[in-house]
Short mmCIF file of the C-alpha atoms (twelve columns), coordinates in Angstrom:
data_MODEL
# 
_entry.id   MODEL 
# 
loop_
_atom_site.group_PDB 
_atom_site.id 
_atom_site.type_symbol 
_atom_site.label_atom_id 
_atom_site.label_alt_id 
_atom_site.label_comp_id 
_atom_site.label_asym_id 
_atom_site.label_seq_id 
_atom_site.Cartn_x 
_atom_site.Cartn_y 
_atom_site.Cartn_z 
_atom_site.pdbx_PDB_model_num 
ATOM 1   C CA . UNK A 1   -35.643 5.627   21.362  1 
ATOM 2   C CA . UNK A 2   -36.085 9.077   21.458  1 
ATOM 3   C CA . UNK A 3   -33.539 11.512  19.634  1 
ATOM 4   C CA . UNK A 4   -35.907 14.598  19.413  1 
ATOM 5   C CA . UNK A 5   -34.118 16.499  21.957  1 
ATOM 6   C CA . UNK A 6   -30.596 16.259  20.218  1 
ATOM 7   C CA . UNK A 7   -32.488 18.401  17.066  1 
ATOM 8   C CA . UNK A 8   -31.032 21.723  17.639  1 
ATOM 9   C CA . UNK A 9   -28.069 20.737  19.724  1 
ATOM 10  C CA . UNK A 10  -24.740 21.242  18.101  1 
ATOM 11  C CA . UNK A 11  -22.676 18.479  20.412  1 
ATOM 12  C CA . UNK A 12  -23.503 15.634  21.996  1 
ATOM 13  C CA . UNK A 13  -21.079 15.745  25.175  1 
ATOM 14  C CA . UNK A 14  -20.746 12.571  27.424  1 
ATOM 15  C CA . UNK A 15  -18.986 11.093  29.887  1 
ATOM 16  C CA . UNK A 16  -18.174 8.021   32.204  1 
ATOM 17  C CA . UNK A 17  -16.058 7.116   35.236  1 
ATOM 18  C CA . UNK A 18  -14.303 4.078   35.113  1 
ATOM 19  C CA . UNK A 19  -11.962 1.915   37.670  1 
ATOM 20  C CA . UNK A 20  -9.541  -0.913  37.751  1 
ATOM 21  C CA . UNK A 21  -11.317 -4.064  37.377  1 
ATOM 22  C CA . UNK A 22  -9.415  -5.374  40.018  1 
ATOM 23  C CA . UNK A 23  -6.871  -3.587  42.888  1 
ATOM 24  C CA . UNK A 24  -5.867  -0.030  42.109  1 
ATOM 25  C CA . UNK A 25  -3.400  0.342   40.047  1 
ATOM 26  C CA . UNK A 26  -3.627  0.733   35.720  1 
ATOM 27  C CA . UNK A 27  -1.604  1.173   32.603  1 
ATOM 28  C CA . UNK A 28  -1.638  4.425   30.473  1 
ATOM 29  C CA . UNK A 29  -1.056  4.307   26.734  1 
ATOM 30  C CA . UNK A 30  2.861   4.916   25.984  1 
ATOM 31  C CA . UNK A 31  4.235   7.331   23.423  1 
ATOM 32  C CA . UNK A 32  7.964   6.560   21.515  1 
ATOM 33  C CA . UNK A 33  10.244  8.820   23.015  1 
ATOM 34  C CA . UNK A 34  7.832   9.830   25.754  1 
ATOM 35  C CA . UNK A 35  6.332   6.978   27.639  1 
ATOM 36  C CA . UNK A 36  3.129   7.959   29.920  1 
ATOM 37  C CA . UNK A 37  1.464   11.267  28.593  1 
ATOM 38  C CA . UNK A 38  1.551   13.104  32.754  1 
ATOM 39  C CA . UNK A 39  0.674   16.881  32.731  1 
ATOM 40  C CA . UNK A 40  -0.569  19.475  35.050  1 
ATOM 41  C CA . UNK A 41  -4.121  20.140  34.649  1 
ATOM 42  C CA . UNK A 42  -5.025  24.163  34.576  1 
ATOM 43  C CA . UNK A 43  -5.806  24.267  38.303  1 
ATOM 44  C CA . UNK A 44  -2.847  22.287  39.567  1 
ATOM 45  C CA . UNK A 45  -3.897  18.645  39.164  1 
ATOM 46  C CA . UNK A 46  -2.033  16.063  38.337  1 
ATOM 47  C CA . UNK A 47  -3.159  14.629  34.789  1 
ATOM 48  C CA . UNK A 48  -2.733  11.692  32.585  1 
ATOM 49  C CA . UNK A 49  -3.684  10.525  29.096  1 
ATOM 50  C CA . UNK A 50  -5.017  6.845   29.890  1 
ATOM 51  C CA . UNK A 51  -6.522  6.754   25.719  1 
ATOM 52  C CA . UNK A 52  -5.896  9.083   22.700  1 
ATOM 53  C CA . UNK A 53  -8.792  10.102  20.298  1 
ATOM 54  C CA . UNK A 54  -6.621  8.106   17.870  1 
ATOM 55  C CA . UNK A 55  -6.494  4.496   19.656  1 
ATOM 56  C CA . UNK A 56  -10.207 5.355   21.023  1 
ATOM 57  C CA . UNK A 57  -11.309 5.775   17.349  1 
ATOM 58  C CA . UNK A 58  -10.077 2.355   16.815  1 
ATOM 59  C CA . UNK A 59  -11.461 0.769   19.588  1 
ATOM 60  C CA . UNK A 60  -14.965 2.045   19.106  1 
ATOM 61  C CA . UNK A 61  -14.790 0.518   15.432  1 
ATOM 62  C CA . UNK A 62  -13.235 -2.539  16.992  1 
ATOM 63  C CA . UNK A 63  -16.384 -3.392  18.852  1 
ATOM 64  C CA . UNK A 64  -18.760 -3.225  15.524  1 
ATOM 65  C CA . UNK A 65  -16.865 -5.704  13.437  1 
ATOM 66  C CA . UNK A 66  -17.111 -9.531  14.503  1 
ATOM 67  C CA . UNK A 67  -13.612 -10.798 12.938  1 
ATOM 68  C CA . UNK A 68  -14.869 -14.410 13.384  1 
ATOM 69  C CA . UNK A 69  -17.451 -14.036 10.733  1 
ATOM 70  C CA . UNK A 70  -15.898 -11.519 9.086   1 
ATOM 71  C CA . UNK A 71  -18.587 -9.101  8.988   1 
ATOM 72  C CA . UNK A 72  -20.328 -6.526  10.823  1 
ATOM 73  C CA . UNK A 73  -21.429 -7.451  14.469  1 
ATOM 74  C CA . UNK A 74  -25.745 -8.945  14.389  1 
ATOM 75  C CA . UNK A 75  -27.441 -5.176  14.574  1 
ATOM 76  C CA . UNK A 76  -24.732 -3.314  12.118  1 
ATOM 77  C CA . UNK A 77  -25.665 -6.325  8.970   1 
ATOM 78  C CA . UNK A 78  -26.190 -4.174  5.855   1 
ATOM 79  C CA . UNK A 79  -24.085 -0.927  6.485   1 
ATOM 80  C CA . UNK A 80  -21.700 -0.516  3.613   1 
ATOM 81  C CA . UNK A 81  -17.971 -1.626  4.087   1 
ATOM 82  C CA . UNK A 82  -15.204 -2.112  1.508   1 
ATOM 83  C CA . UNK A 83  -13.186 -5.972  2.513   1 
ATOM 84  C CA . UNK A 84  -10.158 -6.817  0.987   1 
ATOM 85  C CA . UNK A 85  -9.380  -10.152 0.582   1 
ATOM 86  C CA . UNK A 86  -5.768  -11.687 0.088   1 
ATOM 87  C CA . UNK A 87  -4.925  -13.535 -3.495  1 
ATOM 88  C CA . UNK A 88  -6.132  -16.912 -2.547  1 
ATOM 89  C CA . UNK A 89  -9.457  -15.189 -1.675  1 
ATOM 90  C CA . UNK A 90  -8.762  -15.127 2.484   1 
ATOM 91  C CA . UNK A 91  -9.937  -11.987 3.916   1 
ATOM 92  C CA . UNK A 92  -6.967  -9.749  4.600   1 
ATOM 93  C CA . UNK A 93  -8.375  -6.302  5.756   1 
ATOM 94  C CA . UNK A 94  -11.593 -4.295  5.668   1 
ATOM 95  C CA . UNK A 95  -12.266 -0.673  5.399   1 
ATOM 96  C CA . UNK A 96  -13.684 -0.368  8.869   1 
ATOM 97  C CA . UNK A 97  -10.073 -1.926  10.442  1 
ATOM 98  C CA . UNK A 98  -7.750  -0.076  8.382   1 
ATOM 99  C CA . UNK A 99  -6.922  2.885   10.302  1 
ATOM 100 C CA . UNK A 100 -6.779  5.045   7.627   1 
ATOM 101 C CA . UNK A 101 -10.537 3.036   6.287   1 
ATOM 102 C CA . UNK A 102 -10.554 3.912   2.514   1 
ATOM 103 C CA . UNK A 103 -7.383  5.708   2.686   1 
ATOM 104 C CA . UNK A 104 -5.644  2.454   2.920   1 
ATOM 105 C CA . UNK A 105 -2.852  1.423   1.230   1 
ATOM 106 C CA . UNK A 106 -4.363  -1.767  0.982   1 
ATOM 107 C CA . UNK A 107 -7.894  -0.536  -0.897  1 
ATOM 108 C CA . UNK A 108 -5.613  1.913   -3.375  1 
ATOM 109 C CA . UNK A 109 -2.813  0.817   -3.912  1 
ATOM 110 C CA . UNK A 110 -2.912  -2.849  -5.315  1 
ATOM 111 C CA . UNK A 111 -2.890  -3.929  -8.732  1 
ATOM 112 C CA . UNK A 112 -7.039  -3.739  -8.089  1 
ATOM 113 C CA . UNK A 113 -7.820  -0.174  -9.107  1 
ATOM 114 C CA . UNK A 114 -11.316 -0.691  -9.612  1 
ATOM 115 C CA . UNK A 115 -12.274 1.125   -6.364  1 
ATOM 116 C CA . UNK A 116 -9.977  3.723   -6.997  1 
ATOM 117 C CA . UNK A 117 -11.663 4.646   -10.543 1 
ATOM 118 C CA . UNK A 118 -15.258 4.543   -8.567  1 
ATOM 119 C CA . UNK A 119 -13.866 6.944   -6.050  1 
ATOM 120 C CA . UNK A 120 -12.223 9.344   -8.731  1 
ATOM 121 C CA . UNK A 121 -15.298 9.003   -10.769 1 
ATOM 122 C CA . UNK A 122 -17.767 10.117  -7.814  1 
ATOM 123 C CA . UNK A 123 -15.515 12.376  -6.228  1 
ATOM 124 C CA . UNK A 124 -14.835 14.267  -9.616  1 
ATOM 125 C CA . UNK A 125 -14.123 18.384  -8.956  1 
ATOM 126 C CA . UNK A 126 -12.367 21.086  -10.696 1 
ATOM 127 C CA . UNK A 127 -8.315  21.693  -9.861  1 
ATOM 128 C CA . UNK A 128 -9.223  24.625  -8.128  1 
ATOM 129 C CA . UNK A 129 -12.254 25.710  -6.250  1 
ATOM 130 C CA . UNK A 130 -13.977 24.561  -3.003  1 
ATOM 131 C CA . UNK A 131 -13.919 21.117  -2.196  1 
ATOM 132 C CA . UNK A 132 -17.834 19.852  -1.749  1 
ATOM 133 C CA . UNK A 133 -17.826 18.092  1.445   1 
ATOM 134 C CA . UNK A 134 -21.663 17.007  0.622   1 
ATOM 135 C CA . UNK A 135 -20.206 14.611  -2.015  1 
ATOM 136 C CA . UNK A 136 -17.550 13.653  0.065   1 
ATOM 137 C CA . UNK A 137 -20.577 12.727  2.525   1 
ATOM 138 C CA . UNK A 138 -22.415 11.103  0.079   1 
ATOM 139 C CA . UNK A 139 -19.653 9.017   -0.986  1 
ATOM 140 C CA . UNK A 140 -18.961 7.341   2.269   1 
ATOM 141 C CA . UNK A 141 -22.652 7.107   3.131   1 
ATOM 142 C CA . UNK A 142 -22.532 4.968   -0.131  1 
ATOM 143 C CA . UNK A 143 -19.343 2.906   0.219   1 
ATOM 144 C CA . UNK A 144 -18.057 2.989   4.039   1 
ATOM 145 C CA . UNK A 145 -20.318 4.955   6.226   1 
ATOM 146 C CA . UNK A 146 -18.377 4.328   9.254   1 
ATOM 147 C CA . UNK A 147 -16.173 6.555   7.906   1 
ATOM 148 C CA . UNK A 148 -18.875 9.351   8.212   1 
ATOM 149 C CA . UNK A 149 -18.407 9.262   11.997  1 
ATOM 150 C CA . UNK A 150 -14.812 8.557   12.371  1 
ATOM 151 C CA . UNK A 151 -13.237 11.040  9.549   1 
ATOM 152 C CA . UNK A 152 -11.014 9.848   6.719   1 
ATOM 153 C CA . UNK A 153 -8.150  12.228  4.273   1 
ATOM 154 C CA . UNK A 154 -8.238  10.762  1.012   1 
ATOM 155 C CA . UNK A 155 -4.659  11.961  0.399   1 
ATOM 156 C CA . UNK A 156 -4.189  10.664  -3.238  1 
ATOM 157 C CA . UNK A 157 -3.757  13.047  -5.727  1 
ATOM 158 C CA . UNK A 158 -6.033  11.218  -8.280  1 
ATOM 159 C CA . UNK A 159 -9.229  11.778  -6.191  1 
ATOM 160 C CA . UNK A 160 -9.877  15.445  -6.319  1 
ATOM 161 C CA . UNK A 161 -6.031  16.638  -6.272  1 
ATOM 162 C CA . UNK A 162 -5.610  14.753  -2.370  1 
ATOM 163 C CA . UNK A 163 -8.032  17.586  -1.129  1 
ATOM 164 C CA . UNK A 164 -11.272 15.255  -0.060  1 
ATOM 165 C CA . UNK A 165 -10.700 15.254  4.126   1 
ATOM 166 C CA . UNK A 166 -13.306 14.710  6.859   1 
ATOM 167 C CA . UNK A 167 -12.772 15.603  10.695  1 
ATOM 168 C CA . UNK A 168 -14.458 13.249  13.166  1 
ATOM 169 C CA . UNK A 169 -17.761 13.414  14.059  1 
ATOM 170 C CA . UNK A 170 -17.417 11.090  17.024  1 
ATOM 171 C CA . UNK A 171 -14.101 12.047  19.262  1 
ATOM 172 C CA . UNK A 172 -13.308 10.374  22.166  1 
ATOM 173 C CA . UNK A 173 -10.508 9.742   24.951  1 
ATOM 174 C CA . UNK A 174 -9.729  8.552   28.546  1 
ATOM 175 C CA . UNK A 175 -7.982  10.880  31.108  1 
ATOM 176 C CA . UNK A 176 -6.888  10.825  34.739  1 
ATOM 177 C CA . UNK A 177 -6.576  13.321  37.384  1 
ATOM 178 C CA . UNK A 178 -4.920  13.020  40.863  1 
ATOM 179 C CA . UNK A 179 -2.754  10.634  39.888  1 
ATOM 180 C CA . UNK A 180 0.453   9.186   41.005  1 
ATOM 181 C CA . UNK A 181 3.134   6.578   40.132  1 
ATOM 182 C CA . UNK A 182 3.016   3.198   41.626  1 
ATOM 183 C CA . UNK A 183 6.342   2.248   40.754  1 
ATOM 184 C CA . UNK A 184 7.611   -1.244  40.584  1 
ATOM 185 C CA . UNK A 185 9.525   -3.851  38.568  1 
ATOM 186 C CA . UNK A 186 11.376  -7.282  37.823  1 
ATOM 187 C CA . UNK A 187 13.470  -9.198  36.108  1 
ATOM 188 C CA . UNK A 188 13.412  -12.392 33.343  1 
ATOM 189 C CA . UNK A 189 15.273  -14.930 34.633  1 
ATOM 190 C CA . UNK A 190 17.606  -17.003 32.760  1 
ATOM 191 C CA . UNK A 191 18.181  -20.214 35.035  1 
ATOM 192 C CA . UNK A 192 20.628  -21.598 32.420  1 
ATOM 193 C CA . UNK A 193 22.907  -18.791 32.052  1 
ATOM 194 C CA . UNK A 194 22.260  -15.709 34.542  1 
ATOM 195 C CA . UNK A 195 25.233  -14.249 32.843  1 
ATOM 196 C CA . UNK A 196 24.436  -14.823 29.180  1 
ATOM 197 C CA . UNK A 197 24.750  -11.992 26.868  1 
ATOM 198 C CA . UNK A 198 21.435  -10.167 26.910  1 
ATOM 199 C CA . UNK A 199 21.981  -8.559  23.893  1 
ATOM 200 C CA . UNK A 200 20.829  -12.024 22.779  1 
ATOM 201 C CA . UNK A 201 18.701  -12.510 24.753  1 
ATOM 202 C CA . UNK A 202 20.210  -14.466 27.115  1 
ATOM 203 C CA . UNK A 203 21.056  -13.995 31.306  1 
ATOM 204 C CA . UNK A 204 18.880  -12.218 33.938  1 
ATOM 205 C CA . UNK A 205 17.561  -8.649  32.606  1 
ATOM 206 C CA . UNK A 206 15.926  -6.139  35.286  1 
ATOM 207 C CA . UNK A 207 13.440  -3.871  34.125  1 
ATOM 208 C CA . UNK A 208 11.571  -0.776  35.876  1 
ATOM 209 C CA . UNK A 209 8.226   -0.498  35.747  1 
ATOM 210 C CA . UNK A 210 5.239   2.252   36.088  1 
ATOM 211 C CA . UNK A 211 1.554   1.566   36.419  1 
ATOM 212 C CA . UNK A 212 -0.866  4.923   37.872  1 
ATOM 213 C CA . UNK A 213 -3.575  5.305   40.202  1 
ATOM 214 C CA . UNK A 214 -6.042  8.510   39.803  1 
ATOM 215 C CA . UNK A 215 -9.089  8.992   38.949  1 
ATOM 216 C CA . UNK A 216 -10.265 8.218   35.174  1 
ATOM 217 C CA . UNK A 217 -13.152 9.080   33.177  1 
ATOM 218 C CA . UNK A 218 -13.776 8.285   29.588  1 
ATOM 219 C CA . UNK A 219 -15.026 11.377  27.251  1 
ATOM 220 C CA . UNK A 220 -17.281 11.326  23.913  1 
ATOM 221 C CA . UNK A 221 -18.291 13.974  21.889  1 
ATOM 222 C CA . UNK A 222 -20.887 13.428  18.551  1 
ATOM 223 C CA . UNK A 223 -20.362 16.383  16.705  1 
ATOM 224 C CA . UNK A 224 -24.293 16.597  15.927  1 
ATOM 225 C CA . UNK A 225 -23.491 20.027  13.834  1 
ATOM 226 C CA . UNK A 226 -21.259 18.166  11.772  1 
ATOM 227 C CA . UNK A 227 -23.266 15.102  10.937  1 
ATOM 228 C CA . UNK A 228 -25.987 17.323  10.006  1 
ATOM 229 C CA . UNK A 229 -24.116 19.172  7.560   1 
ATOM 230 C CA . UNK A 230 -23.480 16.760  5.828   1 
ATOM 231 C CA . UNK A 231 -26.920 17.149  4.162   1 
ATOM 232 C CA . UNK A 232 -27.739 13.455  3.874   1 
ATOM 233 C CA . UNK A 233 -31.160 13.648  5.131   1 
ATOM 234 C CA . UNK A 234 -33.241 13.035  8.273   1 
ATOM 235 C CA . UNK A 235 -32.980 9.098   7.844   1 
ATOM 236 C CA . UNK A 236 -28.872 9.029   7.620   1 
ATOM 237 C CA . UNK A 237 -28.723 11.604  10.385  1 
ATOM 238 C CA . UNK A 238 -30.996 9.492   12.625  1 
ATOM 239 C CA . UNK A 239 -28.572 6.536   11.917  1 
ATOM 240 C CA . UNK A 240 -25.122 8.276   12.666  1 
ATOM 241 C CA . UNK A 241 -26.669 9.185   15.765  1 
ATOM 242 C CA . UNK A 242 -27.572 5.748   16.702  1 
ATOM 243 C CA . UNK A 243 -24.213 4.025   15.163  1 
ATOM 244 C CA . UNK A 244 -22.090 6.333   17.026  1 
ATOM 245 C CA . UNK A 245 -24.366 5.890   20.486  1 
ATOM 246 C CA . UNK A 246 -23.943 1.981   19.518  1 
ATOM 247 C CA . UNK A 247 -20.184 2.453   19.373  1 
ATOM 248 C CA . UNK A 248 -20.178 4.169   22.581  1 
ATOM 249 C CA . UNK A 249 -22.195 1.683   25.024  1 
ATOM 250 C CA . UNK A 250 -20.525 -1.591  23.314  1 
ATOM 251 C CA . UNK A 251 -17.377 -0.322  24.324  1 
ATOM 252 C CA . UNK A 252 -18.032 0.835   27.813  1 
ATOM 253 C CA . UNK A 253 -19.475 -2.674  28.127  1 
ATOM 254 C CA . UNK A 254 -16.977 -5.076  26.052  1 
ATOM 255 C CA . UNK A 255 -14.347 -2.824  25.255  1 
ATOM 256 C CA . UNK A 256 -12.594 -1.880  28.187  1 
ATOM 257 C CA . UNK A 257 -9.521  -4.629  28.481  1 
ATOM 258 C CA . UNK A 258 -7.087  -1.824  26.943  1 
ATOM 259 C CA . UNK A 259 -3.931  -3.410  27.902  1 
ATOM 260 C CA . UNK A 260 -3.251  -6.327  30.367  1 
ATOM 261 C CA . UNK A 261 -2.675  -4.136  33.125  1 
ATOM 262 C CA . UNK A 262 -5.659  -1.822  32.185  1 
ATOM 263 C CA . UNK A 263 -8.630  -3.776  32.442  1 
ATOM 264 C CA . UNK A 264 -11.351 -1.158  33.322  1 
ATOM 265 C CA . UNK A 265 -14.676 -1.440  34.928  1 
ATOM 266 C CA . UNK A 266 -18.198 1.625   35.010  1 
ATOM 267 C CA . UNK A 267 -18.252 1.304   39.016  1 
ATOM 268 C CA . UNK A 268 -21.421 -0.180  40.403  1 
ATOM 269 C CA . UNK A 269 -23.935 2.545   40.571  1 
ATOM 270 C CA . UNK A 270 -22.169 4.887   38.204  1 
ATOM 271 C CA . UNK A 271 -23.528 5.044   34.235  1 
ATOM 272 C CA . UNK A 272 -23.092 7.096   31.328  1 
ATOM 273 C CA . UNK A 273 -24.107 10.927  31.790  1 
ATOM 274 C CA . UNK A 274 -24.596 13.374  29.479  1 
ATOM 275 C CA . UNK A 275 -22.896 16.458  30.054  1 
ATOM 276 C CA . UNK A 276 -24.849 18.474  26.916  1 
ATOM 277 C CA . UNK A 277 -27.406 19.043  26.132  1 
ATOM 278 C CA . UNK A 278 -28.078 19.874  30.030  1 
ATOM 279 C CA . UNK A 279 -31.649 18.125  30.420  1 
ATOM 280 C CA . UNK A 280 -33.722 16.284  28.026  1 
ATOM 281 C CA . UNK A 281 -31.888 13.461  26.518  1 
ATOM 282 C CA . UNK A 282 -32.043 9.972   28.084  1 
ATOM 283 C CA . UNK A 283 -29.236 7.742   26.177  1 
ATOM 284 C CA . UNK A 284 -30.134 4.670   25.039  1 
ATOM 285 C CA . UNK A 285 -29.573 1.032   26.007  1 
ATOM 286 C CA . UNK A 286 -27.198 -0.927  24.649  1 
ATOM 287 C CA . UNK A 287 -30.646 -3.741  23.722  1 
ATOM 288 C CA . UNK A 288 -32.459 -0.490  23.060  1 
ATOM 289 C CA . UNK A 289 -30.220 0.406   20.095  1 
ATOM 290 C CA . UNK A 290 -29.068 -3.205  19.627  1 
ATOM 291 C CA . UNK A 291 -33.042 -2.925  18.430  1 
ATOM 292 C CA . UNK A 292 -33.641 0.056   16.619  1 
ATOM 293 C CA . UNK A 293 -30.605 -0.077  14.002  1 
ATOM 294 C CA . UNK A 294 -31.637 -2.633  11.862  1 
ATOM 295 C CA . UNK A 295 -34.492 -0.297  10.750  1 
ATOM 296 C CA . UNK A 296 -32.512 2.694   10.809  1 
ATOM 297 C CA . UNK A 297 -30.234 0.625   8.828   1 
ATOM 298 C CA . UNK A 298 -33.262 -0.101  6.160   1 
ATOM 299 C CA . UNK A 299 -34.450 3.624   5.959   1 
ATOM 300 C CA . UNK A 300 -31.093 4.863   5.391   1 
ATOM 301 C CA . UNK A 301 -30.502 1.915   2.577   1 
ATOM 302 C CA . UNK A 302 -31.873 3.857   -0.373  1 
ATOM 303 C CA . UNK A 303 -28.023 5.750   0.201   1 
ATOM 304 C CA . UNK A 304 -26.150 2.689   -0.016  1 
ATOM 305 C CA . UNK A 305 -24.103 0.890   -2.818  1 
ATOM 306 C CA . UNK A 306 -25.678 -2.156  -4.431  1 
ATOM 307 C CA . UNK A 307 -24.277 -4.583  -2.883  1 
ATOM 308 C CA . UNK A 308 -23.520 -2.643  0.286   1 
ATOM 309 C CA . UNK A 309 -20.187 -5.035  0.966   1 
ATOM 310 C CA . UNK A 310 -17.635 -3.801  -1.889  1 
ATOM 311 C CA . UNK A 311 -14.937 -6.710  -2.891  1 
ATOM 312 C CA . UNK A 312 -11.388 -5.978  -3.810  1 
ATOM 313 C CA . UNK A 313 -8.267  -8.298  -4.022  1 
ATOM 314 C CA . UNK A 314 -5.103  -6.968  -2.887  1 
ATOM 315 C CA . UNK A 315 -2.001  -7.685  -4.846  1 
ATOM 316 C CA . UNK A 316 1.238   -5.709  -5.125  1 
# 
């Protein structure tokens, strides 16, 4: 694995097309109050959001974490992660599935403050003054590290006044273009009752329906620039890089059952391209990285807390 050419680069843009797995036809993510995010692209086009950066975030963190074992998926063992575990001791929640990761209500605000002193403690600054982003870094290298590529706003005013935020370094989303509606619909039968008050759910109840066609592409950008200002060295750089190319090929191979009528598919013959830097940077395998991390992992240790896997219980 070669990631020499991404040295001086400040993004790393790329890109895939995708298709319906099967027929034509797909779902878009729906907003409250808005339904299907449609919109005219600057030259004319017909445009739709098929995946925010917000529900793409999750889903590329989605892919590292194997809930059966509770634990990070075989190549990601011995990256720092904060679990939280119910009273009885049952895993309840983990900093890399909270969407908010150490933001979450469930790491700071139990009866557990133990992690909240640590944090407060580490992230220790002056009321006023410039907020040092390096020890934010440092922090989540230490105690969640995903959290290095995904962002995190420790809002709480105990840790440094609610000033210690992080952007992404890894942003992604899925668009279309040229699309249109394929409009449809149905209706739940109540054989008992068609005339049964559906305000209880009762009788038959007709419903409309929209699913799109279009073209769709899925979008990543690794904020290289970023990640390297963090100024955790060459060994932590080498791993965000990885970790967030990891994210991105699990994803585009597991991850792309969004909704159960948007079940997406790379088409044969098509891969992932990189759109910058313009030449000189091959991306690697899925088994290529699925290799290389567990050393990256090891260089990048000496960073870590001791144990990596921080334990809280949760009780309000």
């Amino acid at each position: 694995m070669n990631l020499d050419p991404l040295k001086n680069q400040p993004r790393l843009l790329l890109k895939a097309a995708l298709q319906p797995l099967q027929g034509t036809r797909f779902q878009p993510t729906g907003f409250p109050d808005l339904g299907a995010a449609q919109y005219d692209g600057p030259d004319g086009r017909k445009m739709l959001l098929v995946e925010s950066a917000q529900s793409m975030a999750n889903r590329l963190e989605a892919v590292c974490w194997d809930s059966v074992a509770n634990d990070w998926v075989a190549p990601l063992e011995g990256l720092p992660v904060v679990k939280v575990n119910d009273k009885d001791g049952k895993p309840l929640t983990n900093s890399v599935l909270e969407a908010h990761r150490l933001n979450s209500p469930y790491i700071l605000e139990g009866k557990d403050k133990s992690f909240l002193a640590t944090l407060q403690k580490e992230l220790a600054i002056a009321d006023k003054g410039i907020v040092d982003i390096k020890k934010l870094a440092a922090t989540l290298l230490k105690h969640d590290t995903n959290a290095l590529l995904h962002g995190v706003f420790l809002a709480k005013k105990e840790i440094a006044g609610g000033r210690m935020r992080l952007p992404r370094a890894l942003t992604a989303f899925i668009e279309a273009e040229d699309v249109t509606v394929a409009a449809s619909g149905g209706v739940k039968n109540d054989a008992v009752d068609p005339s049964g008050d559906t305000a209880k759910g009762f009788g038959n109840v007709p419903f409309h329906r929209e699913e799109f066609t279009g073209k769709i592409t899925a979008f990543f950008n690794l904020d290289l620039a970023l990640i390297r200002g963090f100024g955790l060295g060459l060994d932590a750089e080498n791993l965000l890089v990885a970790l967030g190319l990891f994210k991105i090929q699990k994803f585009l191979r597991d991850g792309l059952r969004l909704r159960t009528a948007c079940d997406l598919e790379i088409p044969k013959g098509a891969k992932l391209e990189v759109q910058r830097p313009e030449a000189g940077f091959t991306v690697p395998s899925l088994v290529e990285l699925e290799k290389e991390l567990p050393g990256l992992i090891a260089a990048a240790a000496t960073g870590f807390a001791s144990p990596a896997v921080t334990e809280l219980t949760f009780e309000e």
